[in-house]
C-alpha positions in Angstrom: 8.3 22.6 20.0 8.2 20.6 23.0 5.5 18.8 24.6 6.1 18.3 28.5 2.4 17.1 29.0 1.2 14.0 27.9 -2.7 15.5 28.2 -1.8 18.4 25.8 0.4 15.8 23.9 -3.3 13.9 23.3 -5.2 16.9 22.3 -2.9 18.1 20.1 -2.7 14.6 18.2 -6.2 14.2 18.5 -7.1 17.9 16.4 -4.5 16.8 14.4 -6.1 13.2 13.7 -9.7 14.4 12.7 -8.5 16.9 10.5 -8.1 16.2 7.0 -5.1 18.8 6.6 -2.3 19.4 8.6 -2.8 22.0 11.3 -0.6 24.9 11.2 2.5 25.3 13.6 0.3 28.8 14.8 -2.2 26.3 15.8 0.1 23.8 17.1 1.4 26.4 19.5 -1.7 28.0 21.2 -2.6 24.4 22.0 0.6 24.0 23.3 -0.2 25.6 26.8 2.6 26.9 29.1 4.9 24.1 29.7 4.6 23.0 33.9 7.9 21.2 35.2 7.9 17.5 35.7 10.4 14.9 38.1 9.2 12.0 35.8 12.0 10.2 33.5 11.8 12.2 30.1 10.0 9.9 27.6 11.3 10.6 24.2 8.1 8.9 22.6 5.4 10.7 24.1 7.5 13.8 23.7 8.1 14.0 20.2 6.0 16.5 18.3 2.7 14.6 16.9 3.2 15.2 13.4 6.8 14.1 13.8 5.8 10.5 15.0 2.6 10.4 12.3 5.0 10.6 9.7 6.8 7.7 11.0 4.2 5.7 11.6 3.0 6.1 8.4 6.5 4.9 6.8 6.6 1.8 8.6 5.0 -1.6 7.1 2.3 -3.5 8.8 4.4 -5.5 11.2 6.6 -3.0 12.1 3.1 -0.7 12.7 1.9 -3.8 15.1 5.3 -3.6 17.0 5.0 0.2 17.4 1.4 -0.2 18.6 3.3 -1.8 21.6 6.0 0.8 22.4 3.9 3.1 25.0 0.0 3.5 25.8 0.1 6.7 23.5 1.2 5.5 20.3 -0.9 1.7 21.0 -3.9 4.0 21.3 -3.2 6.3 18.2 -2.3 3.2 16.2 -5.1 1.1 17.2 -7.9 3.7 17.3 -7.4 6.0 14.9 -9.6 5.4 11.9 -7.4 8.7 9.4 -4.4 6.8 10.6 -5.6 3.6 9.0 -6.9 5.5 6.0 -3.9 6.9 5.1 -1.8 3.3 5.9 -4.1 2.0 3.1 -4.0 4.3 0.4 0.2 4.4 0.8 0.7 0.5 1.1 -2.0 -1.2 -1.0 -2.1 -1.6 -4.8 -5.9 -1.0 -6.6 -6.8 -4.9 -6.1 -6.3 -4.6 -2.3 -7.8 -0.8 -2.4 -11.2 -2.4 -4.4 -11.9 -4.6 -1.3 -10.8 -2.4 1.1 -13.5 -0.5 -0.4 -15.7 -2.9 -0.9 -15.4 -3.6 2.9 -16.1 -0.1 4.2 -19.4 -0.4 2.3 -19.9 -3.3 4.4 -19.4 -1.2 7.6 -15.2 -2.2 8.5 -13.3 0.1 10.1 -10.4 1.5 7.8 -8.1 -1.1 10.0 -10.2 -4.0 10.1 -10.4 -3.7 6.2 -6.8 -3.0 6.0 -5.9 -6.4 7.9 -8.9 -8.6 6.2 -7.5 -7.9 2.5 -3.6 -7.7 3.7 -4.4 -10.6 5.7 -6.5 -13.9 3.8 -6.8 -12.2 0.8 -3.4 -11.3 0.2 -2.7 -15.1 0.7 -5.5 -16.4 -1.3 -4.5 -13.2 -4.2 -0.9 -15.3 -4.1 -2.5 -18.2 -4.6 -4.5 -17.4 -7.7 -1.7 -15.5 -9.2 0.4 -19.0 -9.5 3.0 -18.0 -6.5 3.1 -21.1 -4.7 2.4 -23.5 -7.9 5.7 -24.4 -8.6 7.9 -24.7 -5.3 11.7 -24.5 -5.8 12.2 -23.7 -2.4 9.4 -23.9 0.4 11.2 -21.4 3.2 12.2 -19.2 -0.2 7.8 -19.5 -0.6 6.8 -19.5 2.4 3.9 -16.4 3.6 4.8 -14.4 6.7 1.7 -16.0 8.6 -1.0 -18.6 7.7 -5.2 -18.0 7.3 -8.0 -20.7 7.3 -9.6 -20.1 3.6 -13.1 -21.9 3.1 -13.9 -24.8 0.8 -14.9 -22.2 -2.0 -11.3 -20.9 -1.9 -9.7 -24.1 -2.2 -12.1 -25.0 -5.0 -11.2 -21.8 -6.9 -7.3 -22.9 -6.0 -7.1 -26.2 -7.4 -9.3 -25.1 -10.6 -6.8 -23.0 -11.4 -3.8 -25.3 -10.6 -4.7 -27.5 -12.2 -5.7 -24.9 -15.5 -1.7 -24.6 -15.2 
């Protein structure tokens, strides 16, 4: 099950992305076409059967996802673009806190990714902070988030309430 062309590659992944199941391998076959000989360098990425690289895109964490977003045009545009991709990233990787804003976002008209790096992003941060993680620092690099976010005056005043309720 071998994709040689990177058009039929994209249609296949694109029936498969806006469906909500998985397609069959019948399916998967008639789209398939009759494969035309290429002199191009093979490229194992593109080439790999759709469903093969969605599942390990969907194992992956968010940084790793980013990195893989810049491997080839192919996958940049399925990870960036494709709203079920995201969908699915959040309901494997976030816990019921992150998955109530996440919804709470979509009402507001996010994407499934935007919402996915607003609540992983600041709110994960600020969800640290108000559970006490950074209150008492044994070590700072031990501490220390991934990445930084501004937080507004109403989030620090929430913050140092409840420090100093400690």
């Amino acid at each position: 099950m071998e994709l040689r062309n990177t058009d039929q590659n994209r249609k296949v992944m694109s029936t498969m992305l806006h469906s909500e199941g998985p397609v069959s391998p019948c399916h998967y076959h008639c789209m398939q076409g009759s494969p035309k000989p290429s002199n191009r360098p093979l490229d194992l990425m593109q080439n790999l059967p759709p469903e093969l690289y969605l599942s390990i895109l969907l194992r992956l964490d968010a940084r790793s996802l980013q990195n893989a977003s810049q491997t080839c045009k192919l996958w940049n545009s399925t990870i960036e673009d494709t709203d079920w991709l995201w969908r699915k990233f959040c309901h494997l990787k976030c816990d019921d806190w992150a998955m109530k804003e996440i919804q709470r976002d979509r009402g507001l008209g996010y994407s499934w990714k935007e919402s996915f790096i607003r609540t992983c992003g600041p709110h994960s941060i600020k969800r640290k902070w108000f559970k006490g993680a950074f209150s008492n620092l044994n070590m700072y690099d031990k501490n220390l988030p991934p990445f930084m976010c501004c937080m507004d005056v109403e989030t620090w005043g929430q913050i140092l309430e409840l420090e100093l309720s400690r």
